[in-house]
C-alpha positions as CSV (number, residue, x, y, z in Angstrom):
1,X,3.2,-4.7,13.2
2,X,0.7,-2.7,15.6
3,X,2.9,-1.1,17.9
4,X,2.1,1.7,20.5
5,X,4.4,4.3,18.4
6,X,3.1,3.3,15.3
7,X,-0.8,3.0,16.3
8,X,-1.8,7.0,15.9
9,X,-1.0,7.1,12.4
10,X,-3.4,4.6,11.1
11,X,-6.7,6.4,13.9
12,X,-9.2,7.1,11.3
13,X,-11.6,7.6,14.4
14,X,-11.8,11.0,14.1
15,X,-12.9,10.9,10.4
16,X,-16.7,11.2,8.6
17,X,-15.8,8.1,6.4
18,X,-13.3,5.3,6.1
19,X,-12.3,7.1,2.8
20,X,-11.4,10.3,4.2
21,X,-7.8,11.7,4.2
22,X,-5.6,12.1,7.2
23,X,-3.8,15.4,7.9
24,X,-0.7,13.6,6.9
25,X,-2.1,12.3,3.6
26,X,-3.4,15.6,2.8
27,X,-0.1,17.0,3.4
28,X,1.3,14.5,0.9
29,X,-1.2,15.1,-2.1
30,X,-1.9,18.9,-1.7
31,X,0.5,20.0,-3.5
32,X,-0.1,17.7,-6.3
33,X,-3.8,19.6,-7.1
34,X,-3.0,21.5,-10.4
35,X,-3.9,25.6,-9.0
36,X,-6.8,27.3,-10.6
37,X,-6.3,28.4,-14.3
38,X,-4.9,32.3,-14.7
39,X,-7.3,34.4,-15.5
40,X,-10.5,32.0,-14.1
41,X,-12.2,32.6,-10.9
42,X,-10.5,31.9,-7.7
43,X,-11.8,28.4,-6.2
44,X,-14.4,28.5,-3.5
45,X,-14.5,25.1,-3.3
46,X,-12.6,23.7,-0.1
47,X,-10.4,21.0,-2.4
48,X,-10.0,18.8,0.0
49,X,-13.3,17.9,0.8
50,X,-13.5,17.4,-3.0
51,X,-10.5,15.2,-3.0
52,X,-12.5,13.4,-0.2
53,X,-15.8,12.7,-2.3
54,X,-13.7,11.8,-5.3
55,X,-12.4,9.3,-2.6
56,X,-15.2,8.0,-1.2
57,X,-16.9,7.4,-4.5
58,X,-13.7,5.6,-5.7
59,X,-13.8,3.1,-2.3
60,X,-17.6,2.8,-2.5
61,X,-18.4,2.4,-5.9
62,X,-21.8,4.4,-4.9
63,X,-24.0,5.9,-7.5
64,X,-23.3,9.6,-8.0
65,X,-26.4,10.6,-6.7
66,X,-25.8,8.5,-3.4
67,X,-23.2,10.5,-2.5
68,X,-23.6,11.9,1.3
69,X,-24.7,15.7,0.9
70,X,-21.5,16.7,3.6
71,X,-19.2,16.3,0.7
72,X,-19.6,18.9,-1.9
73,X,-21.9,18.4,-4.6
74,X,-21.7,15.8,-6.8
75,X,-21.1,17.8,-10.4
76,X,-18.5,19.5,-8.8
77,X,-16.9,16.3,-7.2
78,X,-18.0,14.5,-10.9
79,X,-16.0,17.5,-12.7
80,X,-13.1,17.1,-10.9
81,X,-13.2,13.7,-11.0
82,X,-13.0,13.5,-15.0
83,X,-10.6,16.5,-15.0
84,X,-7.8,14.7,-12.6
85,X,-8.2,11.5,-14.3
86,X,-7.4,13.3,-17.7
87,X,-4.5,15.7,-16.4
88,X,-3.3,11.9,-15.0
89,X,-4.2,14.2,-11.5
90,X,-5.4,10.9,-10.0
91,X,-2.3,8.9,-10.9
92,X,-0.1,11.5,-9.2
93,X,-2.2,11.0,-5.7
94,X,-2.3,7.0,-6.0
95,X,1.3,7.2,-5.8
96,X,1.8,9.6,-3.2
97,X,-0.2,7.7,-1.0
């Protein structure tokens, strides 16, 4: 039930996309992002706006190439995409949220 307590939590107003995590989402799945290998490069890639394309390619169903050039690019968001789904990454988030 919409209630004025309960309202802010569901403002996606402030978002790019519909498929866009909230802070509080965020805060529930970061953790569950396997860290870099040891040894490898540090990331440079901001992972949640990865976790954000992965998301909005999952709710959209868009071609790869029609992804929207804010999100990072779409190898990177296509490699982590295949890597979470194997490592059962992906499973670990739907539940969370």
């Amino acid at each position: 039930m919409w209630t004025p307590e309960n309202r802010p939590r569901y403002d996606r107003s402030k978002l790019r996309y519909p498929s866009d995590l909230t802070d509080e989402e965020w805060s529930l799945i970061a953790p569950l992002i396997p860290p870099a290998k040891p040894g490898g490069n540090r990331r440079t890639i901001d992972e949640r706006a990865v976790v954000n394309g992965v998301m909005y390619v999952l709710s959209t169903g868009c071609q790869w190439a029609a992804l929207p050039k804010d999100l990072p690019p779409r190898s990177t968001v296509n490699d982590y995409l295949r890597r979470w789904d194997e490592d059962r990454t992906l499973d670990r988030i739907h539940h969370a949220l």
